[in-house]
C-alpha beads as a LAMMPS data file, in Angstrom:
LAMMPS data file: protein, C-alpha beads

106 atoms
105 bonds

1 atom types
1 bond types

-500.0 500.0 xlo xhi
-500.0 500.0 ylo yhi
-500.0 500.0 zlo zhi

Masses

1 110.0

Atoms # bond

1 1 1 -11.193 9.490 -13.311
2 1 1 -13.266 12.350 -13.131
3 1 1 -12.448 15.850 -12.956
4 1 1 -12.977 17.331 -9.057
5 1 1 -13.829 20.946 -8.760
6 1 1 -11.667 22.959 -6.288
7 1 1 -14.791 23.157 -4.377
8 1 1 -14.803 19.661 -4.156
9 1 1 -11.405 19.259 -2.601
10 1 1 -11.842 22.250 -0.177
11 1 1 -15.277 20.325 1.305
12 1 1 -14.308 16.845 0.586
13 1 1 -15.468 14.227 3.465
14 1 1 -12.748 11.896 5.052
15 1 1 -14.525 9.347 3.046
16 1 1 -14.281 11.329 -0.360
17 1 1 -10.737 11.389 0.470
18 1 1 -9.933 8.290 0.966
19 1 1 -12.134 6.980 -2.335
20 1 1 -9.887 9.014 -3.918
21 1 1 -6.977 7.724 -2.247
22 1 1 -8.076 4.286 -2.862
23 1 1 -8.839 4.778 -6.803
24 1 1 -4.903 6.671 -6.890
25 1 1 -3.631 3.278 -5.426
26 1 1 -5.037 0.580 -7.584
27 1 1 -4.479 3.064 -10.817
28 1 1 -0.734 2.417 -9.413
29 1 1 -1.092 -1.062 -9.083
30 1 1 -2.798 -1.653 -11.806
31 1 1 -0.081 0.699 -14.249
32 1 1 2.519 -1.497 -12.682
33 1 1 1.412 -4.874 -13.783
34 1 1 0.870 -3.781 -17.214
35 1 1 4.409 -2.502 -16.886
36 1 1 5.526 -5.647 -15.776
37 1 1 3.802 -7.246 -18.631
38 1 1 4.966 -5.698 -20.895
39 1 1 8.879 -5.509 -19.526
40 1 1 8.833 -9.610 -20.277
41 1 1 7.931 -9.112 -23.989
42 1 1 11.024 -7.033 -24.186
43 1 1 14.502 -9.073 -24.130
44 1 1 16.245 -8.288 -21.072
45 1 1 19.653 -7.291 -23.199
46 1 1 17.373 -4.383 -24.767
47 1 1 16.957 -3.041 -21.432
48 1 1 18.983 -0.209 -20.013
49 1 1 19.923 -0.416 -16.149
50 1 1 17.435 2.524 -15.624
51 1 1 14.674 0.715 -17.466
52 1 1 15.639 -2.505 -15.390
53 1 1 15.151 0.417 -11.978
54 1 1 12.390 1.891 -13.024
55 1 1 10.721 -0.981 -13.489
56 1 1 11.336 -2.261 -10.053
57 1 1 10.891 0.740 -8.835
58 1 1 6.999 0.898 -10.441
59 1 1 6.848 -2.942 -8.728
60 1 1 8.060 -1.550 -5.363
61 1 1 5.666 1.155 -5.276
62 1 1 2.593 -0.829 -6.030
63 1 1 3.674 -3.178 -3.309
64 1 1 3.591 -0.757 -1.507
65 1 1 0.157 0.621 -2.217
66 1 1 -1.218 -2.858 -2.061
67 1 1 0.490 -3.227 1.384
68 1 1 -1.726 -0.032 2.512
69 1 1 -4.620 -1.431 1.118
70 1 1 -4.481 -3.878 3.125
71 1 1 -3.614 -2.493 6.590
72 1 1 -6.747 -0.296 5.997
73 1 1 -9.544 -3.073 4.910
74 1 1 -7.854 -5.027 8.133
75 1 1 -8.238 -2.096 9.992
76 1 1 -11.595 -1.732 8.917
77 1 1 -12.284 -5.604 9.688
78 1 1 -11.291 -5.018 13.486
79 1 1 -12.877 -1.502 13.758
80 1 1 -15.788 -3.676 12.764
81 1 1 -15.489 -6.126 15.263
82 1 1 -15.158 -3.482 18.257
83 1 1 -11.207 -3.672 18.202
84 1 1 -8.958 -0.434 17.438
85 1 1 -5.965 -1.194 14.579
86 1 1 -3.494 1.350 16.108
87 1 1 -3.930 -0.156 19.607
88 1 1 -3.842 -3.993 18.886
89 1 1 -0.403 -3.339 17.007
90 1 1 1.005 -1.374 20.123
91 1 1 -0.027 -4.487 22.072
92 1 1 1.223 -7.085 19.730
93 1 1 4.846 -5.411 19.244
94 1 1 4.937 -4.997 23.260
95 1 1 4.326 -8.508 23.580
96 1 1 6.528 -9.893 20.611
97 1 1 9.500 -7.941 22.338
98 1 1 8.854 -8.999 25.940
99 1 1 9.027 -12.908 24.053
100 1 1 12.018 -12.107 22.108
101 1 1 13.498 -10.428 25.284
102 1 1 12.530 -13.543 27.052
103 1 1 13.894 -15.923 24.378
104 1 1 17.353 -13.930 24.602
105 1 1 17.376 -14.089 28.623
106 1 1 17.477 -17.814 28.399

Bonds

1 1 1 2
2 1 2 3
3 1 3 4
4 1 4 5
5 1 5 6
6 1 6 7
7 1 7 8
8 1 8 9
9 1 9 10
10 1 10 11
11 1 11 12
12 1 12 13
13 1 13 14
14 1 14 15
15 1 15 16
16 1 16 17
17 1 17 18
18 1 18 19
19 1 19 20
20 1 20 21
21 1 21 22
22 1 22 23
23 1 23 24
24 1 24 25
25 1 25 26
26 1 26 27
27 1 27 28
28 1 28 29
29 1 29 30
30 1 30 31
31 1 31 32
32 1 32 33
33 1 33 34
34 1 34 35
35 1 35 36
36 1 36 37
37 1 37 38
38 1 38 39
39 1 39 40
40 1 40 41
41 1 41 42
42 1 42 43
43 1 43 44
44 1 44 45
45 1 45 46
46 1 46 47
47 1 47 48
48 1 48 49
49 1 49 50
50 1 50 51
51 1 51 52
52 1 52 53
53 1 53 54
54 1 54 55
55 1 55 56
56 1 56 57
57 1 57 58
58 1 58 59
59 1 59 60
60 1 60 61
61 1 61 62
62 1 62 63
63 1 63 64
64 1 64 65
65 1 65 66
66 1 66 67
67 1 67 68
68 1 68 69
69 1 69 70
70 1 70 71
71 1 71 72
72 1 72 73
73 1 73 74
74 1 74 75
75 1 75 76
76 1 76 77
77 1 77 78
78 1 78 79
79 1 79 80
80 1 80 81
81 1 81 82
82 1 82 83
83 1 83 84
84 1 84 85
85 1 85 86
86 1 86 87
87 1 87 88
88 1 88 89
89 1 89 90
90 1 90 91
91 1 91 92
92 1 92 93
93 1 93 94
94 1 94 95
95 1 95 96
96 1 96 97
97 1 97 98
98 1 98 99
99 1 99 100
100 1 100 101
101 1 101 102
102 1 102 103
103 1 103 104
104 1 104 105
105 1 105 106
């Protein structure tokens, strides 16, 4: 990645921003598959318990950066369409509770 001036940062665009965000994320996805890679070419007895941690710990956090990817290019799928992320998910979990309240009621 590219060095960013300070000037840069102070007048980056929410879209800068977020490019940036997105690069950070698959950097971390991408540095935890070659972890995982690599982890199976090492025997598992050679391992300490914090290497075994870390290592899910890397897999965690790329999960979870993968996760975010995703909620954003599905956000951006229904912003396209005319439909609002936040709101649809308020009105989904409203629903799926008044079901599940329903389903307990019985």
């Amino acid at each position: 990645m590219a060095r960013v001036s300070i000037y840069d940062i102070k007048t980056a665009s929410r879209e800068k921003r977020e490019g940036w965000k997105e690069i950070q994320n698959n950097e971390i996805v991408a540095k935890a598959n070659e972890v995982a890679a690599k982890a199976k070419d090492i025997p598992n007895e050679l391992l300490s318990a914090w290497d075994k941690e870390s290592i899910r710990l890397a897999a965690e956090l790329a999960a979870k950066d993968s996760l975010e990817q995703l909620k954003r290019e599905i956000a951006r799928i229904l912003e396209l369409a005319g439909e609002h992320y936040g709101i649809n998910e308020k009105q989904f979990w409203q629903r799926y509770h008044a079901q599940q309240k329903a389903k307990r009621d019985e």
